[in-house]
DOZA-584763 format. One record per residue (C-alpha): residue in one letter; x, y, z negated. Coordinates in steps of 0.05 Angstrom, whole numbers. Layout:
# residues N
<atom rest="A" xx="X" yy="Y" zz="Z"/>
...
***
This chain:
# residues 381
<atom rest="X" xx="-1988" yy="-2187" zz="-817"/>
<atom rest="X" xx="-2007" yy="-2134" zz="-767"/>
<atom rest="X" xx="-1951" yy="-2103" zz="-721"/>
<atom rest="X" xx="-1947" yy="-2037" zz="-709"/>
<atom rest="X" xx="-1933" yy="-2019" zz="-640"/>
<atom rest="X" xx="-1882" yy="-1950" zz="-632"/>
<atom rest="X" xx="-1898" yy="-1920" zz="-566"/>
<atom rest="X" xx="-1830" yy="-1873" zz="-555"/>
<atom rest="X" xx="-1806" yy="-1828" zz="-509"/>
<atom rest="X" xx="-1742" yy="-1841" zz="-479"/>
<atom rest="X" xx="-1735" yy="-1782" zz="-426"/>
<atom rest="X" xx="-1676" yy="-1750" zz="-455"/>
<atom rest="X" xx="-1646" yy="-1823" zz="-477"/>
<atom rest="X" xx="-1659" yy="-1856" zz="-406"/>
<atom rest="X" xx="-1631" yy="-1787" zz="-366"/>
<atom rest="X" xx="-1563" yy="-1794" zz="-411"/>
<atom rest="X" xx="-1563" yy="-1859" zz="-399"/>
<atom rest="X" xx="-1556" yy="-1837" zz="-321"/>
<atom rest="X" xx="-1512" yy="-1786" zz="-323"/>
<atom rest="X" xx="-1466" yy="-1828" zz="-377"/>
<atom rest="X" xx="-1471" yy="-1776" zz="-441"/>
<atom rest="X" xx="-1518" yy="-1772" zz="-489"/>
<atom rest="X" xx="-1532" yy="-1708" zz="-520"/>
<atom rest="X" xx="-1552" yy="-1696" zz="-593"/>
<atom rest="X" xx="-1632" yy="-1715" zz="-579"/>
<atom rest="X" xx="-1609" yy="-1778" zz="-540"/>
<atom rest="X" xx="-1567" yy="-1803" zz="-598"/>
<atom rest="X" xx="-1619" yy="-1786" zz="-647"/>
<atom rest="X" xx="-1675" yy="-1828" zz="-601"/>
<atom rest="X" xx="-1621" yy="-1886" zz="-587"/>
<atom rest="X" xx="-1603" yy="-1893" zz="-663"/>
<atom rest="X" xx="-1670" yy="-1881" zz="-686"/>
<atom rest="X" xx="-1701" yy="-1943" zz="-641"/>
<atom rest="X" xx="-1644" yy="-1987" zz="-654"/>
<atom rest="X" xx="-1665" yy="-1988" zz="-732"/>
<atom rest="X" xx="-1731" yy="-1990" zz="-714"/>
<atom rest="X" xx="-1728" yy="-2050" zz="-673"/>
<atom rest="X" xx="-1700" yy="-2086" zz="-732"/>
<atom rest="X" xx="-1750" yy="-2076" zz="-781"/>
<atom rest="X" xx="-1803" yy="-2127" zz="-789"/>
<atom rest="X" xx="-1868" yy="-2121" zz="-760"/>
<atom rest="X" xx="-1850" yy="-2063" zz="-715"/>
<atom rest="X" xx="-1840" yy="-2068" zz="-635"/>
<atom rest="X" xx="-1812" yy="-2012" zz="-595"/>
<atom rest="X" xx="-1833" yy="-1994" zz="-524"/>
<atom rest="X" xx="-1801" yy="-1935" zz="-491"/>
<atom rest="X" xx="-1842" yy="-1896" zz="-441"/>
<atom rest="X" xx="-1805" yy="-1842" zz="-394"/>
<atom rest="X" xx="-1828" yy="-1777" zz="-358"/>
<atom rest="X" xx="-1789" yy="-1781" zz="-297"/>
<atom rest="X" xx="-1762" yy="-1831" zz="-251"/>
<atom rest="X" xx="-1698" yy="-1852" zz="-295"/>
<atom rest="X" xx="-1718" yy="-1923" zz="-321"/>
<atom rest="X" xx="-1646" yy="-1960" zz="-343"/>
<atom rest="X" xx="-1648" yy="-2014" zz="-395"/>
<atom rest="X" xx="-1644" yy="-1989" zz="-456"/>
<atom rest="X" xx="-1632" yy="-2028" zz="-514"/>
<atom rest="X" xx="-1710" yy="-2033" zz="-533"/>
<atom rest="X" xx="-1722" yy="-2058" zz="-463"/>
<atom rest="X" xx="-1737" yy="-2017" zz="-400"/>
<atom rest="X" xx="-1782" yy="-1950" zz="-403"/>
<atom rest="X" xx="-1848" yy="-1945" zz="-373"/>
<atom rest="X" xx="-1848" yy="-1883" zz="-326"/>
<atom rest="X" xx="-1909" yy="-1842" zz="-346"/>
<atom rest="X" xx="-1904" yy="-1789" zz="-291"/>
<atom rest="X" xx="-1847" yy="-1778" zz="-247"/>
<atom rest="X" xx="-1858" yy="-1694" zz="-253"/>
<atom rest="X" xx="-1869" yy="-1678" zz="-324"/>
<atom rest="X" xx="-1877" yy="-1601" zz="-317"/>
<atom rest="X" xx="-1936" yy="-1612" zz="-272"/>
<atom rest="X" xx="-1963" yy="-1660" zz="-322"/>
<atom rest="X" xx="-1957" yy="-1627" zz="-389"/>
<atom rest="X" xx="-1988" yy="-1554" zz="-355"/>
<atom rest="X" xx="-2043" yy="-1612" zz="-343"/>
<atom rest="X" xx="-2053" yy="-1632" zz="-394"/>
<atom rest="X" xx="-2059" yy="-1555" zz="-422"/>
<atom rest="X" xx="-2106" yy="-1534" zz="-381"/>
<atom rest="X" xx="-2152" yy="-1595" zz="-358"/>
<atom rest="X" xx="-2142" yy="-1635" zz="-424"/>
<atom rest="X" xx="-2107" yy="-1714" zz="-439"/>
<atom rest="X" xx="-2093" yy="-1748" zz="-362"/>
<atom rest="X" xx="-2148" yy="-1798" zz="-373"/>
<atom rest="X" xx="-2103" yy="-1854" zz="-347"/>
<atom rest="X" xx="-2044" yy="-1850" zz="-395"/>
<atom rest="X" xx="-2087" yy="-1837" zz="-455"/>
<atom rest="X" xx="-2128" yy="-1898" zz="-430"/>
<atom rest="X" xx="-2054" yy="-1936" zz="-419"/>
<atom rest="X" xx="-2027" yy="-1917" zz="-485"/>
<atom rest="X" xx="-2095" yy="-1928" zz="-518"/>
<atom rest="X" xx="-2081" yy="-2007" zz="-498"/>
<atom rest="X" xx="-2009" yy="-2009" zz="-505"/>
<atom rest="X" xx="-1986" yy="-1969" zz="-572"/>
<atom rest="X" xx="-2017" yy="-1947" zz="-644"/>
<atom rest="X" xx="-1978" yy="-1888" zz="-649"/>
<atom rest="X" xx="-1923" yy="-1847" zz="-596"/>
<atom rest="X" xx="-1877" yy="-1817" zz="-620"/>
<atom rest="X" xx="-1841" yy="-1757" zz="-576"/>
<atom rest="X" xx="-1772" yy="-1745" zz="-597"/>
<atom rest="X" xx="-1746" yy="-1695" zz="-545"/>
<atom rest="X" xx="-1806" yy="-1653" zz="-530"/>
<atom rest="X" xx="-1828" yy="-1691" zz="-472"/>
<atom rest="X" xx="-1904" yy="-1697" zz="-499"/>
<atom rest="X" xx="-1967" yy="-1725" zz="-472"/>
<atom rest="X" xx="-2039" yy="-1695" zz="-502"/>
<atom rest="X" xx="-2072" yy="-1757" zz="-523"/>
<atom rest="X" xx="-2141" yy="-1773" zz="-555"/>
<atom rest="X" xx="-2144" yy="-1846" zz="-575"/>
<atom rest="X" xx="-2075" yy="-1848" zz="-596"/>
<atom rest="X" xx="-2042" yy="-1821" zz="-664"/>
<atom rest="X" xx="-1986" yy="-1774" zz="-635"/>
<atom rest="X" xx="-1914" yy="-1758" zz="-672"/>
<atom rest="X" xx="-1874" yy="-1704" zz="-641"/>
<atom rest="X" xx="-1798" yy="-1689" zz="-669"/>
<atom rest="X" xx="-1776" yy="-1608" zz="-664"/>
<atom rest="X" xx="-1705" yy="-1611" zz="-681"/>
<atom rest="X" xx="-1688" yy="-1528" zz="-681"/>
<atom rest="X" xx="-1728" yy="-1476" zz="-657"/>
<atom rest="X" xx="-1667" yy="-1437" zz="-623"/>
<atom rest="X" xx="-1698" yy="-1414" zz="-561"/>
<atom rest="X" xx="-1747" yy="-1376" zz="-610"/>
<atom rest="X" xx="-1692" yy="-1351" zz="-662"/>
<atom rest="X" xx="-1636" yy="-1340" zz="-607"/>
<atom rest="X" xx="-1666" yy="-1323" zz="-533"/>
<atom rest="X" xx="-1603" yy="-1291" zz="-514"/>
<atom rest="X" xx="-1569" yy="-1369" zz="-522"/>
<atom rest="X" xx="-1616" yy="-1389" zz="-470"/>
<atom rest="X" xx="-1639" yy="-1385" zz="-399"/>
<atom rest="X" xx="-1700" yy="-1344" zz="-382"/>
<atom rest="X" xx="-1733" yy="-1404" zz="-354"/>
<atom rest="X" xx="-1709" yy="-1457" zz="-405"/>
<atom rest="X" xx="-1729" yy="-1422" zz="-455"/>
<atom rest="X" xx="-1800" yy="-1398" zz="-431"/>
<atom rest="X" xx="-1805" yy="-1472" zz="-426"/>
<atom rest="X" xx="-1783" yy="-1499" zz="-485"/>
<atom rest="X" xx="-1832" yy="-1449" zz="-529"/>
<atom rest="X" xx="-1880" yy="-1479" zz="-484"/>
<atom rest="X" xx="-1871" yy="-1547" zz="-509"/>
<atom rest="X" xx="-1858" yy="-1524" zz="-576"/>
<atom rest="X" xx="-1933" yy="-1504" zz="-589"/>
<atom rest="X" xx="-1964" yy="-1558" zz="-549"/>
<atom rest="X" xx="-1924" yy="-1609" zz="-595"/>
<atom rest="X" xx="-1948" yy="-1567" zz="-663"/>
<atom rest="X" xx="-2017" yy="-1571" zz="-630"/>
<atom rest="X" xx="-2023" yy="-1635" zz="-595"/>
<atom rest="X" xx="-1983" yy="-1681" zz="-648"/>
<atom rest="X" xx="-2015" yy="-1698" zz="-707"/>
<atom rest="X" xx="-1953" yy="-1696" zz="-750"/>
<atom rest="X" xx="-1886" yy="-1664" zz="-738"/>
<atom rest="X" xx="-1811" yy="-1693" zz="-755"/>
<atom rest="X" xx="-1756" yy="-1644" zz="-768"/>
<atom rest="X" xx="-1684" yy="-1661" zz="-785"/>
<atom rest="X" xx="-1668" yy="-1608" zz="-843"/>
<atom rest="X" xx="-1703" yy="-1560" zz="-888"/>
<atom rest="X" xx="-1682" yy="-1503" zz="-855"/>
<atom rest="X" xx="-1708" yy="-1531" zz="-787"/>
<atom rest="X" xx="-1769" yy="-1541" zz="-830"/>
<atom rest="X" xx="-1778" yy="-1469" zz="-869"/>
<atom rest="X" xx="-1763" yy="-1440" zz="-797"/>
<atom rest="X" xx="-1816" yy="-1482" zz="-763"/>
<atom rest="X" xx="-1869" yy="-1466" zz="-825"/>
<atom rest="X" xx="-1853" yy="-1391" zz="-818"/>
<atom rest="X" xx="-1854" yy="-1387" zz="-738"/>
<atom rest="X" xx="-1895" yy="-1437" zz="-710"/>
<atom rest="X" xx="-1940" yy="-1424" zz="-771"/>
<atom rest="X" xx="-1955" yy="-1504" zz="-786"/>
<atom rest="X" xx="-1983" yy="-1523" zz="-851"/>
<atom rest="X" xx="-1938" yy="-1552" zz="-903"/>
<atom rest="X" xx="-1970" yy="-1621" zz="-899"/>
<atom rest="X" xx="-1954" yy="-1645" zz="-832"/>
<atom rest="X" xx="-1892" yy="-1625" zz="-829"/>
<atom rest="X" xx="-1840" yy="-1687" zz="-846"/>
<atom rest="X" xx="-1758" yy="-1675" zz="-862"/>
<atom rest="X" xx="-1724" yy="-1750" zz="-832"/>
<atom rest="X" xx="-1646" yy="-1729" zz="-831"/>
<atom rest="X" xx="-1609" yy="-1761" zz="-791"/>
<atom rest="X" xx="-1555" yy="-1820" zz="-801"/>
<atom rest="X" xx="-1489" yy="-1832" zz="-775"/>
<atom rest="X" xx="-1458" yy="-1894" zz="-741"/>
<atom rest="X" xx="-1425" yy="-1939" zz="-776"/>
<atom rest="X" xx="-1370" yy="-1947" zz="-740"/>
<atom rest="X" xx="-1352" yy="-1876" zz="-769"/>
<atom rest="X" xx="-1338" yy="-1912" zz="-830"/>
<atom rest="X" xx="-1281" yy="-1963" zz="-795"/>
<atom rest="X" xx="-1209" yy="-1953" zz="-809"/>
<atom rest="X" xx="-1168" yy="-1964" zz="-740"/>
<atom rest="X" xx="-1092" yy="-1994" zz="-757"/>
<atom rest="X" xx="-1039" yy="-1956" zz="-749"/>
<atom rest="X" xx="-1014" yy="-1986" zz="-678"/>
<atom rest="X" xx="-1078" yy="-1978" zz="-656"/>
<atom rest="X" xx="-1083" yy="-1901" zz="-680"/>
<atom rest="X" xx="-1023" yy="-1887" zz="-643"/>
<atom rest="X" xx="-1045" yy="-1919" zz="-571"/>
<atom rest="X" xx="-1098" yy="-1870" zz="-568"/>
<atom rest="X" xx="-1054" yy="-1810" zz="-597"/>
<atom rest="X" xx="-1008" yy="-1833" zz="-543"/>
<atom rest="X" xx="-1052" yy="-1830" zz="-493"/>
<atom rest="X" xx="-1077" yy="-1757" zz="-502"/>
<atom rest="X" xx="-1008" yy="-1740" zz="-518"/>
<atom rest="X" xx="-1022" yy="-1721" zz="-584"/>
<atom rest="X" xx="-996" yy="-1730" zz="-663"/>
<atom rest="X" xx="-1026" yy="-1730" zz="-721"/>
<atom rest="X" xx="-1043" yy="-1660" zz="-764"/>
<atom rest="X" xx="-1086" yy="-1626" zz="-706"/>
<atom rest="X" xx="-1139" yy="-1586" zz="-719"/>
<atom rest="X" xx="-1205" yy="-1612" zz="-686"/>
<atom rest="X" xx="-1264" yy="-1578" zz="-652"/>
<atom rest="X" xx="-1307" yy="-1616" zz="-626"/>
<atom rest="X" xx="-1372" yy="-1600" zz="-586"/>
<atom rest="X" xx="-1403" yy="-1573" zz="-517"/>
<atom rest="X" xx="-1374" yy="-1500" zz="-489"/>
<atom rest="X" xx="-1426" yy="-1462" zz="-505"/>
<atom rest="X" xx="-1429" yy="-1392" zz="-549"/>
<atom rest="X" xx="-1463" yy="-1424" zz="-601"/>
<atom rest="X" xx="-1412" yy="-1471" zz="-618"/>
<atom rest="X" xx="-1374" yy="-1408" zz="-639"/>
<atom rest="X" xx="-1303" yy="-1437" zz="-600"/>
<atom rest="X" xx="-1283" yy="-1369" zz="-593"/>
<atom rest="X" xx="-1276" yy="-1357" zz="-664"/>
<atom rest="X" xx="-1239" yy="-1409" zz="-681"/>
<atom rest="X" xx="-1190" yy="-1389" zz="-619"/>
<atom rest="X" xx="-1185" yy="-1328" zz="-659"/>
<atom rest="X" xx="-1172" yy="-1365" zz="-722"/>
<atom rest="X" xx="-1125" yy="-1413" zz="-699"/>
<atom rest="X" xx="-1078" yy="-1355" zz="-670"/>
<atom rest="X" xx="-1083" yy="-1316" zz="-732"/>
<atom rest="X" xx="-1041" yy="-1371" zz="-770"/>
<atom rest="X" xx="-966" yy="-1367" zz="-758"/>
<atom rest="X" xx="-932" yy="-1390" zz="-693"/>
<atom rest="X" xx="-892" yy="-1451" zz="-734"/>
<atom rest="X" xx="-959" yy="-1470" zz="-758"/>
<atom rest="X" xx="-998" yy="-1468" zz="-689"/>
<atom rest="X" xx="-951" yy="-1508" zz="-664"/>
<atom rest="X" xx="-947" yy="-1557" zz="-708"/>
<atom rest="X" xx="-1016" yy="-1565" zz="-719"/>
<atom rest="X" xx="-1042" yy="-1546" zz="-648"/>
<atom rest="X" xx="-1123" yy="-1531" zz="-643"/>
<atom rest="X" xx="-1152" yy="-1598" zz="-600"/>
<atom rest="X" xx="-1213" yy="-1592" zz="-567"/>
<atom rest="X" xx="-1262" yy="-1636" zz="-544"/>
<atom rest="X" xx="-1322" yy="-1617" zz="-504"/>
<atom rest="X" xx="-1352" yy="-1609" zz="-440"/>
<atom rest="X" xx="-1355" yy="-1544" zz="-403"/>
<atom rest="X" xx="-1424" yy="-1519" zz="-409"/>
<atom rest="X" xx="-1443" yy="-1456" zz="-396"/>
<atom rest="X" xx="-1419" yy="-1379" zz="-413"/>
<atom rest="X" xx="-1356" yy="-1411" zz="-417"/>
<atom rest="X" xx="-1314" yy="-1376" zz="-370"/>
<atom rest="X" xx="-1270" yy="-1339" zz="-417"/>
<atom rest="X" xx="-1264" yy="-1394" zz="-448"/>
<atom rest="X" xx="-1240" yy="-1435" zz="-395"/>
<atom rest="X" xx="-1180" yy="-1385" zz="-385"/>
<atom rest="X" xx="-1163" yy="-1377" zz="-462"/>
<atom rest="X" xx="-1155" yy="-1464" zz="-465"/>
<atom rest="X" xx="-1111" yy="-1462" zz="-414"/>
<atom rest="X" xx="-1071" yy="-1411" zz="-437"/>
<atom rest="X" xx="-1071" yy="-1449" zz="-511"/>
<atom rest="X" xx="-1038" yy="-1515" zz="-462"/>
<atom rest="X" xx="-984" yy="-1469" zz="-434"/>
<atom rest="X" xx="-965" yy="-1444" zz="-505"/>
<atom rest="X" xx="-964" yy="-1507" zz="-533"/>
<atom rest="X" xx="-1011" yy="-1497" zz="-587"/>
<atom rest="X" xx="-1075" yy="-1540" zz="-560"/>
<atom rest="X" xx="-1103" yy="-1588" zz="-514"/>
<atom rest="X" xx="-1173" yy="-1585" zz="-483"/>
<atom rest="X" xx="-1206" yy="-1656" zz="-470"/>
<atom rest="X" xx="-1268" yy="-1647" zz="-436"/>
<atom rest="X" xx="-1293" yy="-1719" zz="-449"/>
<atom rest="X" xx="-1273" yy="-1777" zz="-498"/>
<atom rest="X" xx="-1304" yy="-1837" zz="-510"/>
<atom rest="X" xx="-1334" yy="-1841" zz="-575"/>
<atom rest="X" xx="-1279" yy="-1894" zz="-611"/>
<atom rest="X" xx="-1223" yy="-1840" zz="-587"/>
<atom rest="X" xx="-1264" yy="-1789" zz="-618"/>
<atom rest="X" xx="-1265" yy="-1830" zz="-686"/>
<atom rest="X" xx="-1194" yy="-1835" zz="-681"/>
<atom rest="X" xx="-1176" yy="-1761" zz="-661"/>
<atom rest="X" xx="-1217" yy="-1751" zz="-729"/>
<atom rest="X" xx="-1180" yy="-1801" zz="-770"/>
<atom rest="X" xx="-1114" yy="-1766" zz="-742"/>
<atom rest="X" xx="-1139" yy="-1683" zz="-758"/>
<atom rest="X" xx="-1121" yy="-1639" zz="-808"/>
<atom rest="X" xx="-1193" yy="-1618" zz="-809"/>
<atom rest="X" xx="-1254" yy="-1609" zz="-762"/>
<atom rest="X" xx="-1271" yy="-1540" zz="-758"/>
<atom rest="X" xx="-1347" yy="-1537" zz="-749"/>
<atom rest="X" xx="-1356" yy="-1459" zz="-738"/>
<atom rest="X" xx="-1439" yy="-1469" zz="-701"/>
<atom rest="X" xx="-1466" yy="-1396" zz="-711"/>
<atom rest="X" xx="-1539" yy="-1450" zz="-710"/>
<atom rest="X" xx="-1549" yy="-1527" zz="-724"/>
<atom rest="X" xx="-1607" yy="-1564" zz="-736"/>
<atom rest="X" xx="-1579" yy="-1615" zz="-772"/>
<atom rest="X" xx="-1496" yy="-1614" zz="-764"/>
<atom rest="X" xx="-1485" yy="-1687" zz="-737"/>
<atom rest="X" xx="-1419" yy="-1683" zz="-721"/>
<atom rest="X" xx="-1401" yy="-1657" zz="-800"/>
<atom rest="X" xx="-1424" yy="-1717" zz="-830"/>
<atom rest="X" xx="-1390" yy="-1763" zz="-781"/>
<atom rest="X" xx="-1329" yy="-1727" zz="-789"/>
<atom rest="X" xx="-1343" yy="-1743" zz="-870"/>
<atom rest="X" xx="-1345" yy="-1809" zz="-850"/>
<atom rest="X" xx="-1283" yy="-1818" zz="-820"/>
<atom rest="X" xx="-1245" yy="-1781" zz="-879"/>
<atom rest="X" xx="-1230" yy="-1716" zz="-834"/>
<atom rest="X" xx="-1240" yy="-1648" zz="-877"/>
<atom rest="X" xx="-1277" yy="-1608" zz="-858"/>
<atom rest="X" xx="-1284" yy="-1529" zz="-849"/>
<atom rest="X" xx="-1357" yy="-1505" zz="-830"/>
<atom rest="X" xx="-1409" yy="-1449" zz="-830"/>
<atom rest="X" xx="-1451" yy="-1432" zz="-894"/>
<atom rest="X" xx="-1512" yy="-1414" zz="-842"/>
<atom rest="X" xx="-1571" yy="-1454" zz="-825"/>
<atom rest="X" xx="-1573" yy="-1529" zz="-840"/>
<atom rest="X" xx="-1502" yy="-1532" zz="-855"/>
<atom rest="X" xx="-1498" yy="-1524" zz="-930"/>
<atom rest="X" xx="-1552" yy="-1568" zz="-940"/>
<atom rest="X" xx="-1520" yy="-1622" zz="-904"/>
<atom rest="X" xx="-1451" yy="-1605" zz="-922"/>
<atom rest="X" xx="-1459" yy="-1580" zz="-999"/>
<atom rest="X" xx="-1384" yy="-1586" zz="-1032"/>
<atom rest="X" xx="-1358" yy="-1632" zz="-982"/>
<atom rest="X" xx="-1338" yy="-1580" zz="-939"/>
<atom rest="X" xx="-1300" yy="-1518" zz="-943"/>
<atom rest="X" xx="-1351" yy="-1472" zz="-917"/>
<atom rest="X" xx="-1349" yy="-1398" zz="-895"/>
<atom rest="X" xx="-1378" yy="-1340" zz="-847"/>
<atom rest="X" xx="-1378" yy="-1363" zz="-771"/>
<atom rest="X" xx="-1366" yy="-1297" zz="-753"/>
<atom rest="X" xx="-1304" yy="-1274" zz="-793"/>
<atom rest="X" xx="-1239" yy="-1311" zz="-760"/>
<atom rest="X" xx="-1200" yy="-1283" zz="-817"/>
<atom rest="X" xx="-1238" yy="-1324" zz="-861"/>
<atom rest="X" xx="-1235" yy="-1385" zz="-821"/>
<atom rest="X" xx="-1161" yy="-1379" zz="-813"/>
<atom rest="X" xx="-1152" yy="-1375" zz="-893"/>
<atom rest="X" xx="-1195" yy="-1440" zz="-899"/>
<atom rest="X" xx="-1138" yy="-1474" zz="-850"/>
<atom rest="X" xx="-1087" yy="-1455" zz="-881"/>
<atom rest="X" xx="-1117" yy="-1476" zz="-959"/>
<atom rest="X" xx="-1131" yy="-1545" zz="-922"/>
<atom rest="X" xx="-1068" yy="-1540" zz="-902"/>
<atom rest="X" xx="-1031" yy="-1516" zz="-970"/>
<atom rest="X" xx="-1080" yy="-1560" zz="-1019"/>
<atom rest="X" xx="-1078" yy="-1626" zz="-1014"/>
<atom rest="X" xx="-1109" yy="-1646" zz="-1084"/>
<atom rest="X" xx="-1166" yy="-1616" zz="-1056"/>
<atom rest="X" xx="-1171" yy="-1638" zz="-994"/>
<atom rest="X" xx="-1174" yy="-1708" zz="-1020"/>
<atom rest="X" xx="-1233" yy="-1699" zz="-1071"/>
<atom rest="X" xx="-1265" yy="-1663" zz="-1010"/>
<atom rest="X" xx="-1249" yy="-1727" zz="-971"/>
<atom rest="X" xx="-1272" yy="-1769" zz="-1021"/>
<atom rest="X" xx="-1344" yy="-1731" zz="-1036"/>
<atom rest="X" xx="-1356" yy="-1723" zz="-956"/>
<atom rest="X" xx="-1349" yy="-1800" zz="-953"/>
<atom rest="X" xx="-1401" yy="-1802" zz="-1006"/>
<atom rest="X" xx="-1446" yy="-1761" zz="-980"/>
<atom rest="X" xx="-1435" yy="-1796" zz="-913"/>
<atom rest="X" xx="-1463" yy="-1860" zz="-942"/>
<atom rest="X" xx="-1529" yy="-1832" zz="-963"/>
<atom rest="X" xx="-1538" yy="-1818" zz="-888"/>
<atom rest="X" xx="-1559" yy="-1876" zz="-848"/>
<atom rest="X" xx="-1602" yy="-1885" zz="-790"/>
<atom rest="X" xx="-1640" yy="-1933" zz="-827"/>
<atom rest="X" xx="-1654" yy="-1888" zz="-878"/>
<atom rest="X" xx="-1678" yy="-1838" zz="-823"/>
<atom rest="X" xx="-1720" yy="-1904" zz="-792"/>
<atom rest="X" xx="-1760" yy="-1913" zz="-863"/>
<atom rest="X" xx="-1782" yy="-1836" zz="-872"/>
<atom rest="X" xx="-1805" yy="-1837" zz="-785"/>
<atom rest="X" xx="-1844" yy="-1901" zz="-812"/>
<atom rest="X" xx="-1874" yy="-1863" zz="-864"/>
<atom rest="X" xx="-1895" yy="-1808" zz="-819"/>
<atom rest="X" xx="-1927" yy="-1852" zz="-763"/>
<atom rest="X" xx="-1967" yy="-1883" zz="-825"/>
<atom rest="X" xx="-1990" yy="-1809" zz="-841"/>
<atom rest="X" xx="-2009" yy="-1796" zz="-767"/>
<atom rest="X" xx="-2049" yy="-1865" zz="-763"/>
<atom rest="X" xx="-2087" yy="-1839" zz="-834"/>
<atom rest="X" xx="-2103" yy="-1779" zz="-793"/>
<atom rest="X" xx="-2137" yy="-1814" zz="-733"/>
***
C-alpha cells in the first residue's frame, strides 16, 4: 500500500521546545503528529522556519529558511522559492502548516490550520506589528493552501464571514485532550504536590497566560465578591505566566497572597497541573475569546467543574457540562461559585457529563478528520 508522506511545520513546536513551554499551537502540532505517526501508512517529517531544530518526537525538523518574514513576503511578491517547492516536491505529498508559518508551493498539495482570527476580531488584544503580521499570514494561508483546518464552528462561521472562504474548503478537526487527564493520582500522592505549593484541596482554579483576554481580572472581581470566610477557605489559585498588560495584575496577585485568599504560580509542570485540577472546587474559565477552549475539556477530564463563558467556541465545546455565564459580569461569575459551591448534586452530574464529553475528544479523533482533509487537498492537485 502506498504511504502518504505528511510534510509539517514544526516552527511553533520546535521554538517551545527551546524555550521549555509549549503554547496552545505547539500542543495542538505535538499531539496532532504523535497520532499521526501511529497510524498505518503515514510518515511524519517536520520541517522548521528558523534555526530551532531539537528532536522532536517525529524526528528532527528540516530548517526551511532561517528568516521566515523575508521568505513568506517572497514568496508574495516573486512567487513559490523554487528550491523548497522543488525540495518538498521530492520529499512530501502534502504539508501541512499548523501555526501559520506557510510556504507558497506549486507541486505540492498545501493544508494550512487557522485556529482564531483574533487579531482581526480584537486588534486592541494585540500589538500593532503582530497583528499587521498575523492578518498577513492569515490571507496568504486562505490563498496559498488548498484546504483550511479550523478547531470549532465558531472559528469556522468567523473565518467564512471574514476571510470570505468558500464553505467547501474549510474543515472543523477539534481538538483532543491527553490522556493522562483521565488518570486518578492516589491520595498520598495528591497531597505531595498540594504540599508542595502549600495548598489544600477546595481552591478555585484559573488557569492560563496573563493576558486581558483571559479575563483574570474578572474573576479577581468575582472571587472578592464572595464572603471573606469563603475566600479564605476556598482561596482563588492561579496558574500562568506573566504575559503582557499584566501590570495591574501583577499588583492585585500579590495583594490576594498577603490576604490569604490566593496563590499565583507562574509555572507548573503539567502532572501538578492535573492534580491542582483533581484538588479544585471548579476551574473558572472566564476567556472573553477561544478558539477551541482546551483547557475546559481537560479540566472535564480530570473531574474538576467547571465555570466558563457562553461566548465564542465555548458553548459548543462545553454544552451542559459547564456552568456557563457572561465574561463580563463578575456578579454573575461570583453566583456560579457559590451554586458550585452550595450544590453538590449538581456538580456531580456536571462532573459526570464533562467526563463524557471529554471522551469523545481525542487526539486521534482530531488525527482521522486532518487525514481526511489532506485526502481532500491531494483530490484538489
Amino acid at each position: 500500500m502506498t504511504v502518504l508522506t505528511v510534510g509539517l511545520g514544526t516552527t511553533i513546536w520546535s521554538s517551545g521546545v527551546v524555550k521549555g513551554h509549549l503554547d496552545g499551537i505547539g500542543i495542538y502540532t505535538r499531539s496532532l503528529a504523535g497520532s499521526l505517526v501511529t497510524v498505518p501508512d503515514v510518515a511524519v517529517r517536520p520541517y522548521t522556519f528558523g534555526t530551532h531544530t531539537p528532536m522532536l518526537d517525529c524526528g528532527v525538523p528540516t530548517s526551511l529558511t532561517a528568516n521566515f518574514p523575508r521568505f513568506v513576503l517572497k514568496n508574495a511578491v516573486l512567487g513559490a522559492n523554487r528550491q523548497v517547492n522543488l525540495r518538498l516536491a521530492n520529499e512530501v505529498d502534502v504539508f501541512h502548516a499548523p501555526d501559520h508559518h506557510i510556504p507558497r508551493l506549486k507541486d505540492v498539495a498545501l493544508v494550512a490550520s487557522v485556529m482564531d482570527l483574533i487579531p482581526q476580531l480584537h486588534p486592541e488584544w494585540v500589538t500593532p506589528r503582530l497583528r499587521s503580521f498575523k492578518n498577513f499570514l492569515f490571507n496568504q494561508s486562505v490563498r496559498w493552501a488548498d484546504q483550511i483546518i479550523t478547531i470549532s464552528e465558531s472559528s469556522r462561521r468567523d473565518i467564512l464571514r471574514i476571510l470570505k472562504v468558500p464553505e467547501e474548503r474549510v474543515h472543523v478537526t477539534p481538538l483532543g485532550v491527553d490522556a493522562r487527564y483521565f488518570g486518578r493520582q492516589t491520595e498520598a500522592a495528591r497531597q505531595e504536590v498540594l504540599r508542595k505549593h502549600d495548598l489544600a484541596p477546595g481552591f478555585f482554579l484559573f488557569v492560563g497566560t496573563l493576558q486581558p483576554r483571559k479575563n483574570l481580572t474578572a474573576v479577581l472581581a468575582a472571587h472578592a465578591q464572595l464572603p471573606e470566610a469563603l475566600r479564605k477557605r476556598h482561596p482563588l489559585v492561579v496558574v500562568g505566566r506573566n504575559g503582557w498588560c499584566a501590570e495591574a495584575l501583577v499588583g492585585e496577585l500579590a495583594a490576594l497572597e498577603v490576604r490569604g485568599e490566593g496563590r499565583w504560580l507562574e509555572y507548573l509542570p503539567q502532572d501538578d497541573v492535573i492534580v491542582l485540577l483533581q484538588s479544585a472546587t471548579a476551574l473558572v474559565f472566564m476567556s472573553l475569546f477561544e478558539g477551541f477552549g482546551l483547557p475546559a475539556i481537560e479540566a472535564f477530564a480530570a473531574r474538576c467543574p467547571v465555570i466558563c463563558s457562553n461566548t465564542t467556541s465555548l458553548p459548543e465545546v462545553a454544552g451542559d457540562a459547564a456552568l456557563q455565564v457572561d465574561p463580563h459580569q463578575p456578579k454573575a461569575i461570583a453566583r456560579a461559585m457559590l451554586e458550585t459551591l452550595d450544590d453538590p448534586l449538581g456538580v456531580r452530574q456536571r462532573q459526570d457529563e464533562g467526563e463524557r464529553r471529554a471522551r469523545r475528544y481525542t487526539w486521534d479523533a482530531c488525527a482521522a478528520r486532518t487525514l481526511e482533509v489532506y485526502r481532500l487537498a491531494l483530490r484538489g492537485c
